[in-house]
MDTraj code that builds the backbone (N, CA, C; nanometers):
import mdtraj as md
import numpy as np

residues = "UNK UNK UNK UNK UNK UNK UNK UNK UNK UNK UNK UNK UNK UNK UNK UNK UNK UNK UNK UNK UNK UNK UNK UNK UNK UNK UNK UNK UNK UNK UNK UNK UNK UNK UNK UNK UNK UNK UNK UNK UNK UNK UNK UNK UNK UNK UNK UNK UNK UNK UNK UNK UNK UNK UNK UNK UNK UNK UNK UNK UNK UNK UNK UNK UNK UNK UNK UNK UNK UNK UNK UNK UNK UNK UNK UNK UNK UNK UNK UNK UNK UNK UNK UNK UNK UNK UNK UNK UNK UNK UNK UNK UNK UNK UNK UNK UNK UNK UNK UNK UNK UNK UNK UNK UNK UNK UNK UNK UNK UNK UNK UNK UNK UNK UNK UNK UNK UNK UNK UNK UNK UNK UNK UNK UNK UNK UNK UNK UNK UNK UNK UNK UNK UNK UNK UNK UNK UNK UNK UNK UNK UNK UNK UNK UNK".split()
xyz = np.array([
    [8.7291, 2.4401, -19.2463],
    [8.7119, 2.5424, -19.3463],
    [8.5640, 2.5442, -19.3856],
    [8.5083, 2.6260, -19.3694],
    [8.3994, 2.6897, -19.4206],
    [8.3702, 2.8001, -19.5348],
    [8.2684, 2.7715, -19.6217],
    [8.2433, 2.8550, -19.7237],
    [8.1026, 2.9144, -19.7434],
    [8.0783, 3.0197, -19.8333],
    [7.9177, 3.0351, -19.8377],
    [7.8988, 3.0253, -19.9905],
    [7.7783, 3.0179, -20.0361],
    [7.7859, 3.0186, -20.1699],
    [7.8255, 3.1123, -20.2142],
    [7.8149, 3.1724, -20.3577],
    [7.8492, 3.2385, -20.3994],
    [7.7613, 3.3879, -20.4003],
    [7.7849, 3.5182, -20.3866],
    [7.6584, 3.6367, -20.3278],
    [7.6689, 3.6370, -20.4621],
    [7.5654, 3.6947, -20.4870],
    [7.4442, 3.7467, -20.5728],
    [7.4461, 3.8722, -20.6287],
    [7.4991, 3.9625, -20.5651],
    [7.5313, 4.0857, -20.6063],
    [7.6962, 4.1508, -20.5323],
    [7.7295, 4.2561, -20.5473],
    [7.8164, 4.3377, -20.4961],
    [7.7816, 4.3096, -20.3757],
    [7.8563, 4.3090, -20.2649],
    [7.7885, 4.3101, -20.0999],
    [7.8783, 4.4137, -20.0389],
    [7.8820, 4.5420, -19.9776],
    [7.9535, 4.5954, -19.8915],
    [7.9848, 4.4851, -19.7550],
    [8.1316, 4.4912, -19.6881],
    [8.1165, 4.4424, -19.5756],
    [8.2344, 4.5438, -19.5169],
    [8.1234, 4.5707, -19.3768],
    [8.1778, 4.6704, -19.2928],
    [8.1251, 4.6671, -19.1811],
    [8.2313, 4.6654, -19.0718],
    [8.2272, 4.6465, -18.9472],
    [8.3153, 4.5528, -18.9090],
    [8.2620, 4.4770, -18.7608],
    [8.3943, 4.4004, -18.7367],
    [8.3181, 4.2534, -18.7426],
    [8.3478, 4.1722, -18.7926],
    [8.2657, 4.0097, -18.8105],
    [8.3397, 3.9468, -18.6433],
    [8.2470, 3.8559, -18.6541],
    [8.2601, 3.8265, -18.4933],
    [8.1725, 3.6713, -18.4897],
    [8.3012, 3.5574, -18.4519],
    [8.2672, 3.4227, -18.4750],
    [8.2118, 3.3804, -18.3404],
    [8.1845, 3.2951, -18.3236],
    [8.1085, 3.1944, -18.1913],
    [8.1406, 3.0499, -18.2346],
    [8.2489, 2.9801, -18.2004],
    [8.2785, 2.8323, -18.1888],
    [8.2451, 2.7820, -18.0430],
    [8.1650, 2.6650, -18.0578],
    [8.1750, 2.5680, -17.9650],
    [8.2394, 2.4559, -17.9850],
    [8.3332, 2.4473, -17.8902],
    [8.4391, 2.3328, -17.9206],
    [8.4562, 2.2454, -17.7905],
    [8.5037, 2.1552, -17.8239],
    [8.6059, 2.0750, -17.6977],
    [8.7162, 2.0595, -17.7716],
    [8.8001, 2.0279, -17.6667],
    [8.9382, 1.9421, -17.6162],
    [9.0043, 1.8482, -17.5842],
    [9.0774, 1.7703, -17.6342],
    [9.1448, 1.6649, -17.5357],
    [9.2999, 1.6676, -17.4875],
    [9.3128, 1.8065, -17.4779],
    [9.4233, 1.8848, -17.3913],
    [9.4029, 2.0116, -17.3394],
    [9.4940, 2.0472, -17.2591],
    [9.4035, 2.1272, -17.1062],
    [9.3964, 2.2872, -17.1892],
    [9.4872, 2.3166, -17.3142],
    [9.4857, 2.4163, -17.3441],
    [9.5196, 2.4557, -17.5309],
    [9.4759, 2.5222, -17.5932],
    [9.5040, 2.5404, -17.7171],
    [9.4960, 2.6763, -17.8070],
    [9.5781, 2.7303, -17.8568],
    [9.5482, 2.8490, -17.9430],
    [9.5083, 2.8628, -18.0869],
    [9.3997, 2.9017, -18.0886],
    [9.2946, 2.9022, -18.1927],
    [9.2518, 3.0317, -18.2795],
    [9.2838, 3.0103, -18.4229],
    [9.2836, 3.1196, -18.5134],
    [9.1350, 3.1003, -18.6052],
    [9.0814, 3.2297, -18.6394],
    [8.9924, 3.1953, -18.7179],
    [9.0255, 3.3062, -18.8312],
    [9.0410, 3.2851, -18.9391],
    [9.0692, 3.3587, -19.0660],
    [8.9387, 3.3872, -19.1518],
    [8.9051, 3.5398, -19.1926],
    [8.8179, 3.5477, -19.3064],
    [8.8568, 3.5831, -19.4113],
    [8.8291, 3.4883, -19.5397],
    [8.8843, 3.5236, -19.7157],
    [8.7557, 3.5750, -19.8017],
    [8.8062, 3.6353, -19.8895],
    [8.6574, 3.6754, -19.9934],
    [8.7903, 3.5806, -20.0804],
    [8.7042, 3.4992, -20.1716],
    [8.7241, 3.3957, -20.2674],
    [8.6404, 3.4321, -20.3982],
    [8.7238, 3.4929, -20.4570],
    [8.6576, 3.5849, -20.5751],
    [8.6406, 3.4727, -20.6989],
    [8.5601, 3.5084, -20.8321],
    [8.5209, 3.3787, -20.9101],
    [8.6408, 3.2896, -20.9724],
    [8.7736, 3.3958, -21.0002],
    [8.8598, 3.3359, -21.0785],
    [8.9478, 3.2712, -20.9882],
    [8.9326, 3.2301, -20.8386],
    [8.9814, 3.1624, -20.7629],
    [9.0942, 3.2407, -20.7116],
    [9.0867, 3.3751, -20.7094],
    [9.1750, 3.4511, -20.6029],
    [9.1573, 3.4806, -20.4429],
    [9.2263, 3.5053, -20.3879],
    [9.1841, 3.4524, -20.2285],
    [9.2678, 3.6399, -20.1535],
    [9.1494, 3.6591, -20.1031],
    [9.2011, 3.8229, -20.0221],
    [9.1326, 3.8284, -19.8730],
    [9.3036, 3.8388, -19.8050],
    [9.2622, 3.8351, -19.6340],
    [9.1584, 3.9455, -19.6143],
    [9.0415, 3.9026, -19.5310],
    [8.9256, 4.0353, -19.5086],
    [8.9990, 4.0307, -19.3518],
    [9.0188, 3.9442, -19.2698],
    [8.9948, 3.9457, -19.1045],
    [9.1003, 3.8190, -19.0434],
    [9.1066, 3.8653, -18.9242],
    [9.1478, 3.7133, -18.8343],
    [9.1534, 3.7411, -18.7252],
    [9.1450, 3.6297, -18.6166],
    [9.1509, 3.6744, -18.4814],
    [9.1733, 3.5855, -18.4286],
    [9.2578, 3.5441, -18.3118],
    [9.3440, 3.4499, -18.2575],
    [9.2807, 3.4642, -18.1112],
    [9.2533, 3.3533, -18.0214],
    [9.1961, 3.2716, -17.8775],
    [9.2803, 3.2298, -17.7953],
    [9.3372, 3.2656, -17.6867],
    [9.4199, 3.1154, -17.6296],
    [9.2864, 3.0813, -17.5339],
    [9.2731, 2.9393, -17.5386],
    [9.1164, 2.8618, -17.4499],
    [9.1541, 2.8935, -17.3366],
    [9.2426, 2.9006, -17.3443],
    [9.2351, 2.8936, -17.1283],
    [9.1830, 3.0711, -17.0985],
    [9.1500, 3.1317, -17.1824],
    [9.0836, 3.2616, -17.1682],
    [8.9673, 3.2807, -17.1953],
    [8.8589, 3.2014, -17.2201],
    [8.7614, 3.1339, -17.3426],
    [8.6387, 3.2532, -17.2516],
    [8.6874, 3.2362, -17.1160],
    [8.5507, 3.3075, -17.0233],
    [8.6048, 3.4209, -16.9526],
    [8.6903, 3.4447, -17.0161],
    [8.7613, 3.5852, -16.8949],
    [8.9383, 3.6273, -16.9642],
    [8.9471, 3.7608, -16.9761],
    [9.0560, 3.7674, -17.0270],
    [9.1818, 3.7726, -16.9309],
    [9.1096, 3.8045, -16.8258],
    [9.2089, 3.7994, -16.7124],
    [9.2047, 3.7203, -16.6462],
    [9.1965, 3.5435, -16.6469],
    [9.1515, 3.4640, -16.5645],
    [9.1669, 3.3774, -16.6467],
    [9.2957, 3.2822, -16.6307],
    [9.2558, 3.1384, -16.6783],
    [9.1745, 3.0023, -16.6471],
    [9.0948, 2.9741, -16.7251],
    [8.9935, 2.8375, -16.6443],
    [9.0329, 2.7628, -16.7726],
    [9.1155, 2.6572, -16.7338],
    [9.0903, 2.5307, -16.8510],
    [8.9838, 2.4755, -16.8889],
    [8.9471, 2.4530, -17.0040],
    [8.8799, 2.3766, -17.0236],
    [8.9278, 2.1994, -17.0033],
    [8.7686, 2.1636, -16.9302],
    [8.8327, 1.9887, -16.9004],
    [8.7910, 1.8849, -17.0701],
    [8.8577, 1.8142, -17.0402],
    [8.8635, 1.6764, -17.1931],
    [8.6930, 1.6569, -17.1598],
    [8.6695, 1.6719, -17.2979],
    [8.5165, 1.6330, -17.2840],
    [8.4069, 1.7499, -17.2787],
    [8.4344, 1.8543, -17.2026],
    [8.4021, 1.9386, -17.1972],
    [8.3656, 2.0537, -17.3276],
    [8.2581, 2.1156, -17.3270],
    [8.2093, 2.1701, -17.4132],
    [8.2247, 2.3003, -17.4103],
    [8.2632, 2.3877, -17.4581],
    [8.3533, 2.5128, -17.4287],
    [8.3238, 2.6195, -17.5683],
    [8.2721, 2.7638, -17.5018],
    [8.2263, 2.8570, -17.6092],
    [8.3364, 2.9517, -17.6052],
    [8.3597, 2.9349, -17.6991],
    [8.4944, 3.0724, -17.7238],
    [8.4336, 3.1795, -17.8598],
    [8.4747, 3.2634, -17.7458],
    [8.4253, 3.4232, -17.9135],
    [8.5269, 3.5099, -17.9539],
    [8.5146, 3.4952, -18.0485],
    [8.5873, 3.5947, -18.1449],
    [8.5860, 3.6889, -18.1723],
    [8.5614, 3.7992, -18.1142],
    [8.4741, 3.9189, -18.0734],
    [8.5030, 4.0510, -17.9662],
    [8.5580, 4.1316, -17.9820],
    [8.5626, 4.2161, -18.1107],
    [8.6789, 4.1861, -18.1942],
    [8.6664, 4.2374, -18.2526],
    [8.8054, 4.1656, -18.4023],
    [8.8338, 4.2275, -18.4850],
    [8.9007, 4.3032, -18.5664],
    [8.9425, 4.4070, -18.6970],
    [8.7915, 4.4066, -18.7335],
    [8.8230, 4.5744, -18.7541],
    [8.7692, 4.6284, -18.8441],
    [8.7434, 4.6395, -18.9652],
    [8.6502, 4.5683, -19.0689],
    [8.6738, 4.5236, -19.2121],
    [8.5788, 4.6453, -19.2663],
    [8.6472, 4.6916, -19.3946],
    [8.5726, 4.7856, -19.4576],
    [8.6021, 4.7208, -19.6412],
    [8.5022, 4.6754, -19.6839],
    [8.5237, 4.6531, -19.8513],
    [8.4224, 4.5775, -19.8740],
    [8.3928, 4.5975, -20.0670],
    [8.2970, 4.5671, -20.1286],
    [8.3012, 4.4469, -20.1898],
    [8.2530, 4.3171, -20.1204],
    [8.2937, 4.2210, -20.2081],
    [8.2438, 4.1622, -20.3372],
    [8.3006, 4.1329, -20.4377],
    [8.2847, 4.1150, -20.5537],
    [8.1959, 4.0009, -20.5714],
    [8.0438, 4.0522, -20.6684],
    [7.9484, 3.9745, -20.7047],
    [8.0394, 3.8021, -20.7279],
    [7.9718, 3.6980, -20.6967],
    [8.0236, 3.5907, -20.7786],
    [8.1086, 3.5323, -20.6388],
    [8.1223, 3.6359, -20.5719],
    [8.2489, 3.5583, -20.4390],
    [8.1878, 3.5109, -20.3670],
    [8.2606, 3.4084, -20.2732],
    [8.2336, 3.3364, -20.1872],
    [8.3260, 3.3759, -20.0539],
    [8.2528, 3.3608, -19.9138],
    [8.3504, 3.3961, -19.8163],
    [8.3751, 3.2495, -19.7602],
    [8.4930, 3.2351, -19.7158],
    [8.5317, 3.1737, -19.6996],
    [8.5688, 3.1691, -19.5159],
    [8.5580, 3.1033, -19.4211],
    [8.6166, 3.0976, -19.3029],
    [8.6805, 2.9619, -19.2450],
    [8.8025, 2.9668, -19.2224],
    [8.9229, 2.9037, -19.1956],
    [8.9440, 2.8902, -19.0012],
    [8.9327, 2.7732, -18.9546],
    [8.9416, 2.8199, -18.8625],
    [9.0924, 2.6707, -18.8273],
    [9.1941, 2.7569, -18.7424],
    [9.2606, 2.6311, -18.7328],
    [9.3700, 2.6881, -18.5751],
    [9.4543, 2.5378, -18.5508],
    [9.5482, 2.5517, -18.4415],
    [9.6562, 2.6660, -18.4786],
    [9.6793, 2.7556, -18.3954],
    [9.8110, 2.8681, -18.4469],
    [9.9253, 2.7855, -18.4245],
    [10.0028, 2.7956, -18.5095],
    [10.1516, 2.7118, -18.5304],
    [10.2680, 2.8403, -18.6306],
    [10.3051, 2.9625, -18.6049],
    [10.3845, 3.0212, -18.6352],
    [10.4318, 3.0825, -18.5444],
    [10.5617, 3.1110, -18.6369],
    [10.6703, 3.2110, -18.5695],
    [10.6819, 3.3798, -18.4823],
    [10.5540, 3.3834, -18.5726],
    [10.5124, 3.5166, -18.5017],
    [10.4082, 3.5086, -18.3934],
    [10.4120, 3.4169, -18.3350],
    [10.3077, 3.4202, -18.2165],
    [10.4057, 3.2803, -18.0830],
    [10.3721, 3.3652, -17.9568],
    [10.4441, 3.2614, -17.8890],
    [10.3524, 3.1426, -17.8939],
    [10.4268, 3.0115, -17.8589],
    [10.4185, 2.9074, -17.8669],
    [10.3386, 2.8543, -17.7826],
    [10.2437, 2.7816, -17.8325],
    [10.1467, 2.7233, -17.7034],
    [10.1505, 2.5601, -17.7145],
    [10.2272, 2.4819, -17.6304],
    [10.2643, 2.3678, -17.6737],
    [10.0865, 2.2619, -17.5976],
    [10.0014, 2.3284, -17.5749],
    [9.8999, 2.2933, -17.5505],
    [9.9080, 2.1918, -17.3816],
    [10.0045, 2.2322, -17.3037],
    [9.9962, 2.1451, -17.2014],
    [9.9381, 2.2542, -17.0477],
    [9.9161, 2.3218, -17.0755],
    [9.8267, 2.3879, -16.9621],
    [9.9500, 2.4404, -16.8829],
    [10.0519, 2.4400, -16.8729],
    [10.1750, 2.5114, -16.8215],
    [10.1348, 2.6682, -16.8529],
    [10.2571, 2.7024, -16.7761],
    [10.2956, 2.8573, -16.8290],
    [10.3488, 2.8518, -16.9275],
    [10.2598, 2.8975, -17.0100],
    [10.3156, 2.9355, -17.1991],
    [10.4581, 2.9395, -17.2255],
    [10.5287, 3.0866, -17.1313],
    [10.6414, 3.1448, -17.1556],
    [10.7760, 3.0261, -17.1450],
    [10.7475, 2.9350, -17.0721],
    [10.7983, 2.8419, -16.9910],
    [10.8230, 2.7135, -17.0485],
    [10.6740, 2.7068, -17.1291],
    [10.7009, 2.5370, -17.1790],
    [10.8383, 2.5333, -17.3229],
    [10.8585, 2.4263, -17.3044],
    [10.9312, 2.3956, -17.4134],
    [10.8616, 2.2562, -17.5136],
    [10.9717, 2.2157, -17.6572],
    [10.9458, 2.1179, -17.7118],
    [10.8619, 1.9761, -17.6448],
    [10.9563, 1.9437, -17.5154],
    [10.9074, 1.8001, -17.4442],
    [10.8235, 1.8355, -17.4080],
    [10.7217, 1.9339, -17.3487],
    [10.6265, 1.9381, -17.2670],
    [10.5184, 1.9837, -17.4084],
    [10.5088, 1.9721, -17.4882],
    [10.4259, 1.9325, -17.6363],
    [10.3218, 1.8376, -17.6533],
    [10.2131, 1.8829, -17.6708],
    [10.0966, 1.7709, -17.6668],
    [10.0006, 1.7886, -17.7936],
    [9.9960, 1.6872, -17.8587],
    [9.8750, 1.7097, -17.9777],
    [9.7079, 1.7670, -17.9466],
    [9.7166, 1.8428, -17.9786],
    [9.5874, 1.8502, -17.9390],
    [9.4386, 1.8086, -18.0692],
    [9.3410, 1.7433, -18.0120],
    [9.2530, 1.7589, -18.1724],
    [9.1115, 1.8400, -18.1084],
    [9.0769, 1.9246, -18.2048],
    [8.9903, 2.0222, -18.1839],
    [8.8268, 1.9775, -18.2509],
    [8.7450, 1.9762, -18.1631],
    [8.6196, 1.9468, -18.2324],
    [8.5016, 2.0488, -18.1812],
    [8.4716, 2.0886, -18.3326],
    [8.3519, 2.2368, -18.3548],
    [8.2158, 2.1897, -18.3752],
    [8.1181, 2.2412, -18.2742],
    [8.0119, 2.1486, -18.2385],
    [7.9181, 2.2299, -18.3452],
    [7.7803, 2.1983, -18.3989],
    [7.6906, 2.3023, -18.5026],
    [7.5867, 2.2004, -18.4577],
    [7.4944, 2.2107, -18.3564],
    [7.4244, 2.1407, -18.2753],
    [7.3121, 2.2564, -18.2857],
    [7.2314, 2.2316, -18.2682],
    [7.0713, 2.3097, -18.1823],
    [7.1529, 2.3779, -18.1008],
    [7.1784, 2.2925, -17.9970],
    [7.2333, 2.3451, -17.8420],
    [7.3682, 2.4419, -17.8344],
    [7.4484, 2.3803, -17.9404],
    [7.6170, 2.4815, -17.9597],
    [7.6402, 2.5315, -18.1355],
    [7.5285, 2.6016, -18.1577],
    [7.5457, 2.6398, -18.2827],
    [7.6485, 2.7428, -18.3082],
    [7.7483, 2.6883, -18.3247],
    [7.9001, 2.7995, -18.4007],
    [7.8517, 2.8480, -18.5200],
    [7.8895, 2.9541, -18.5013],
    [7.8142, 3.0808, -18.6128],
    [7.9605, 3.1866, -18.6368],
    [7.9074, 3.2894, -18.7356],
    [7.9851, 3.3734, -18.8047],
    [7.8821, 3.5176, -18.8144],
    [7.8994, 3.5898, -18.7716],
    [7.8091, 3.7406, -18.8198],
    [7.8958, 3.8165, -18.8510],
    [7.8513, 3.8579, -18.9553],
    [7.9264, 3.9436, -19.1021],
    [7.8342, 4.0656, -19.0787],
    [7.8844, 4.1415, -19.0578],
    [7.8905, 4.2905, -19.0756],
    [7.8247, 4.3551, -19.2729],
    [7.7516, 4.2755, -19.3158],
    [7.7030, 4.3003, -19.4658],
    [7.5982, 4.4229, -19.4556],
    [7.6239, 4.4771, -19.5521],
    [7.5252, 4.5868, -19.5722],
    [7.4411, 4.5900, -19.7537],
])
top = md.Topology()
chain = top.add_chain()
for i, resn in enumerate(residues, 1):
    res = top.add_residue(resn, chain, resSeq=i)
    for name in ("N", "CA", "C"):
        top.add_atom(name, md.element.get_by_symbol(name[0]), res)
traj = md.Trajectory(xyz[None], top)
């Protein structure tokens, strides 16, 4: 979870925001959500965006390439909803980025199988690590005006 301070004035945000994680793996495959909140002063929380990855697509949408354990791997978020609104002086944005685990999305038990296919036993933990290096700087561009 990521936050920014708090803006300074009213900020329009419009367009589509568009993340850049560099990550690894230590399983062959994983589905990855990144959520944007405006976090207004009195601690109210309003969905702006989100956009969901499966890695094994990270370089091609039509082409799966796993990423290997160890391996350093750029996935984008990009293009992504369209956000149109003015966020409120005093707010903070907030970005959430985590493993997808609901009902409304098929199941990716993270074992590099065919998705449609795997079940419970073929289930693997996966842990996700987001690099902010010189070399793999994961970033966020906001569409602010």
């Amino acid at each position: 979870m990521y936050h920014t301070d708090p803006l300074s004035n009213e900020t329009p945000l419009i367009g589509c925001p568009a993340v850049t994680l560099w990550v690894s793996i230590d399983t062959p495959d994983v589905d990855l959500e990144c959520d944007l909140y405006e976090i207004q002063p009195d601690g109210i929380s309003i969905a702006l965006w989100t956009d969901l990855r499966r890695l094994r697509y990270h370089e091609s949408l039509r082409e799966a390439k796993f990423v290997q354990p160890s391996q350093i791997a750029r996935c984008d978020f990009n293009p992504g909803l369209f956000v149109a609104r003015r966020v409120m002086k005093g707010s903070r944005l907030r970005l959430v980025v985590t493993a997808v685990n609901s009902i409304l999305w098929q199941k990716n038990y993270c074992s590099g199988g065919v998705v449609a296919e795997e079940t419970a036993k073929d289930a693997r933990t996966c842990h996700v690590q987001i690099y902010h290096d010189a070399e793999h700087a994961s970033a966020i561009q906001l569409p602010l005006r």
